[in-house]
TIPA-910367 format. One record per residue: x, y, z of N, C-alpha, C in turn. Coordinates in steps of 0.1 Angstrom, whole numbers, plus 5000, padded with zeros to 4 digits. Atoms other than C-alpha are relative to their C-alpha. Layout:
<rs>
XYZXYZXYZ ...
</rs>
This chain:
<rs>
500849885000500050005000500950135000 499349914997502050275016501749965004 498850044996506150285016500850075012 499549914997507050565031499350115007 501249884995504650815057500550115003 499449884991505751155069498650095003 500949924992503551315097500550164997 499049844996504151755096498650035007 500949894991502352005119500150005007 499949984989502152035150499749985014 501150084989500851955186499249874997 500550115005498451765173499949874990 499150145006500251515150501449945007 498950054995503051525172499249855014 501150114991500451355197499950025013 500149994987500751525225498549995011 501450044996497651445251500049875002 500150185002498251075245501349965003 498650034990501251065274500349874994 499650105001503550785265501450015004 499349945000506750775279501249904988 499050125006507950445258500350114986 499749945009507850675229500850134999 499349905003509750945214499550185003 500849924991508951295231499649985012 501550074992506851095256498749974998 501750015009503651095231499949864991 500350135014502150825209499250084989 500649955007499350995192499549954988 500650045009497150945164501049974988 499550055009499450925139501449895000 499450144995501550675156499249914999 500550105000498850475158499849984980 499550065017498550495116501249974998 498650085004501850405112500249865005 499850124992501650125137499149914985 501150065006498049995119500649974984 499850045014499650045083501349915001 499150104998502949875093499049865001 500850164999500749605104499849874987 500150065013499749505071501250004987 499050005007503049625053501450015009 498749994990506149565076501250084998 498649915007508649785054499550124999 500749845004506050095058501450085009 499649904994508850385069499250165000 500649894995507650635090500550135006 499449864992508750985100498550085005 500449904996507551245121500050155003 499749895004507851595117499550105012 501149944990505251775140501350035012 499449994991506552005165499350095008 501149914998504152135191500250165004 500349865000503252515192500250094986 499350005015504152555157498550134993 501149935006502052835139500249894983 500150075013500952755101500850054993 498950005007504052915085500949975007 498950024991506052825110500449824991 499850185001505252425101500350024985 499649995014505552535064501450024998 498749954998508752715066501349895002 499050074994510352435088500149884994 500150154999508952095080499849984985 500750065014507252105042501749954991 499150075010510952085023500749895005 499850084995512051865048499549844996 500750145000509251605044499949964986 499950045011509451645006501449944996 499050055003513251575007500049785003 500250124995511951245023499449874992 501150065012510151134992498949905005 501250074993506951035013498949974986 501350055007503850844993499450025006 501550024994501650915022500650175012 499549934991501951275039498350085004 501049904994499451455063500650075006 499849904996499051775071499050095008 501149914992497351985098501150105008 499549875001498252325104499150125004 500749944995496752625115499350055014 500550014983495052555152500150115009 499949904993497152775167500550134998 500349885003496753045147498550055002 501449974996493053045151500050055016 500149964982493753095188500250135000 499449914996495353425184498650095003 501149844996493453785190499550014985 500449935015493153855150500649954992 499650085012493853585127499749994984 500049965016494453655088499549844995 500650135000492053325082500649984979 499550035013492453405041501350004998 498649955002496053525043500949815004 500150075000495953185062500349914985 500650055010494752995034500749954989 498949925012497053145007501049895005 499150064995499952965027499949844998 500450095000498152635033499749924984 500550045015496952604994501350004991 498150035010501152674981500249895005 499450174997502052375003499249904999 500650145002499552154998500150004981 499450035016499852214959501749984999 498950095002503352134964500349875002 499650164998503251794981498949954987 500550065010500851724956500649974989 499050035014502951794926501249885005 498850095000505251534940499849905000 500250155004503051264935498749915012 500350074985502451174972498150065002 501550044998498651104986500450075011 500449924989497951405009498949995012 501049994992495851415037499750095010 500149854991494251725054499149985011 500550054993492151765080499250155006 500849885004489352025089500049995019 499749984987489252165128498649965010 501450074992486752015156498950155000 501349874996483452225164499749995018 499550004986484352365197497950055005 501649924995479852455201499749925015 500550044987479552235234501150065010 499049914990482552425251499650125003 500349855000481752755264501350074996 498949924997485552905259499749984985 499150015012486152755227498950014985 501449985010482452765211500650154999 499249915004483953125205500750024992 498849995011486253035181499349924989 501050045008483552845164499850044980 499749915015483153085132501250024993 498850025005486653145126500249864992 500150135001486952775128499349934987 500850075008484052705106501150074985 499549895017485852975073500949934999 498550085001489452785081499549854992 499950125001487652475075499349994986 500550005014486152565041500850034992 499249984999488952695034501049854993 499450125001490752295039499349974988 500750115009487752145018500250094984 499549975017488452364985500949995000 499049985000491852364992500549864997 499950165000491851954993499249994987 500550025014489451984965500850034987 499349925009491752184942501049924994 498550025000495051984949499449795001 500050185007493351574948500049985014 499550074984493851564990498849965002 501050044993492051365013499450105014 500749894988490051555040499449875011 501250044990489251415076499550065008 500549884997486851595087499049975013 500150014982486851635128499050084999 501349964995484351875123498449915002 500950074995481851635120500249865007 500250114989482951385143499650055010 500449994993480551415169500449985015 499350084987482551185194500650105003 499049935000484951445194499350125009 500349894995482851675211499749955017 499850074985482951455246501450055003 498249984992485651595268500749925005 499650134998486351265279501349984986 498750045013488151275241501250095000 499049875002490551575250500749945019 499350064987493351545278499650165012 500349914990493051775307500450184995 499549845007494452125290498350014990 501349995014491052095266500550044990 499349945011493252185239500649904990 499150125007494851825233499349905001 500850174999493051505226500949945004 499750094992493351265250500449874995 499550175010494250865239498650004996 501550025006490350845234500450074984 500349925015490451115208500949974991 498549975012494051055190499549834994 500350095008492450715186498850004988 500950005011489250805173500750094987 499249905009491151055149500849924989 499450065007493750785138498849884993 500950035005490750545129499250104990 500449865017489350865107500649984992 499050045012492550865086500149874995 499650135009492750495079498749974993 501649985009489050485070500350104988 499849935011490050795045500649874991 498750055010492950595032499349854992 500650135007490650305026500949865007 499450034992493150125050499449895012 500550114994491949805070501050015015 499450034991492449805106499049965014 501150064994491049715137499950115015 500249904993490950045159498249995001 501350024996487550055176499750095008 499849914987486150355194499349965014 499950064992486150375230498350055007 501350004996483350215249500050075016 500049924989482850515271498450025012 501649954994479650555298499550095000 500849855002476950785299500950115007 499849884998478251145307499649985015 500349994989477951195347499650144999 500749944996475751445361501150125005 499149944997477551775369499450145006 500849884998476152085385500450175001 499549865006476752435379501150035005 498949954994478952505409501249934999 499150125008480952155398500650084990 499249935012481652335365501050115005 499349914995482452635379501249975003 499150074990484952495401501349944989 499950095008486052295375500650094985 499749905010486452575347500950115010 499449934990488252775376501749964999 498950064996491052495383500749984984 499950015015491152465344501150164993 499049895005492052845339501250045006 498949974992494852845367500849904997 499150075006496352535354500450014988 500050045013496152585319499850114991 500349895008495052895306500850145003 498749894997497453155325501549955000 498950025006500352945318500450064986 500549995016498852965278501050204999 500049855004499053355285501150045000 498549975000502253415296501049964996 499150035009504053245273499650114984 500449895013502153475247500550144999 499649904997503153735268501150014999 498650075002506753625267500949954987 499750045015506853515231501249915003 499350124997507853195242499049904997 500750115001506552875231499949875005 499850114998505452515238501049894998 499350035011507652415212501850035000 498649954999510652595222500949895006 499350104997513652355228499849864994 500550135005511552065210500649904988 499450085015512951825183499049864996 501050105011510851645154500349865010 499750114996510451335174500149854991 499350155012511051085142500550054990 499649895010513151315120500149924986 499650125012514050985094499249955001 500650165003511650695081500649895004 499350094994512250435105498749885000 501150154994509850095108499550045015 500550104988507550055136499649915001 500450164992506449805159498950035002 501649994996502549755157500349925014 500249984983501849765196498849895002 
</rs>
């Protein structure tokens, strides 16, 4: 099927949210698990990873796209953008522009792209906010994937995805729930045979206003004033980080 994979972007392909320490970084993440699942079936699949979290969308351009083309990948995904949508005043088309040169370049090189369109934050109160933006960026992906032949998996309508149960405690990173339901999306795109199953989670517990509160409180003092003052600091997640699979190496389906 596939010889050759290279992951790019950021946070969220790198896999953070989905603690592991056996792996590289200490993350596994969704596209570890496609590499695993496609190894499975082809034992010579080489896999790189590129992704480095906090990474804006020309940043991952800039750093990672000639990289992953030097790598002559047949199978490259890309997600990008995220955390530019977070800022104060994000140039969504200016965006776009960027996103649509590099995906018409991995294209012209042959390789089977794959994009990916941004979750629908409407059952969050912080991040339903970012909702609209969100929704333009993601129309955005689908002409953009229409133009250039890419595949689109598209989180926006995964519903699962809207259980917080699927995100790790920062609400910003899918948890192993989500990096799996996510990596089962892509292999489903790819037409890809595996045996990823999403997780059989129980009803939602009962939670009462002052619970949230409380609860959105311990949330913004662990996680959202760290967020700030690194913005304020012009310092990133990302700072000190290195691609944690820089070369196509074989894995070990787990």
């Amino acid at each position: 099927m596939f010889e050759r994979f290279v992951a790019v972007g950021d946070s969220f392909t790198e896999g953070v949210g989905d603690d592991d320490p056996v792996y590289p970084n200490g993350v596994r993440g969704w596209a570890d698990l496609v590499a695993e699942s496609l190894a499975a079936a082809h034992p010579g699949l080489g896999y790189a990873n590129l992704a480095v979290r906090g990474r804006l969308l020309g940043e991952v351009v800039a750093e990672q796209l000639d990289p992953a083309l030097a790598l002559r990948p047949d199978l490259v995904t890309l997600y990008a953008g995220g955390n530019d949508l977070m800022r104060p005043r994000p140039d969504i088309d200016g965006l776009a522009e960027v996103y649509d040169e590099a995906v018409g370049k991995l294209a012209a090189s042959g390789t089977t792209v794959v994009l990916f369109t941004g979750v629908d934050g409407v059952d969050d109160p912080v991040f339903r906010k970012l909702r609209g933006r969100t929704a333009v960026y993601n129309e955005h992906v689908r002409l953009i994937a229409a133009r250039h032949g890419a595949l689109v998996v598209d989180m926006w309508a995964m519903r699962e995805l809207r259980d917080r149960r699927m995100w790790s405690d920062d609400r910003i990173h899918l948890g192993p729930h989500g990096h799996r339901a996510v990596a089962s999306a892509v292999l489903d795109a790819l037409g890809a045979p595996h045996t990823l199953r999403p997780a059989d989670l129980p009803p939602v517990p009962a939670e009462t206003p002052a619970q949230r509160r409380s609860e959105d409180l311990r949330w913004v003092r662990t996680h959202v004033v760290p967020w700030i003052h690194r913005r304020l600091t012009g310092t990133s997640s990302g700072d000190g980080v290195a691609p944690k699979r820089p070369t196509p190496e074989p894995i070990t389906p787990r």
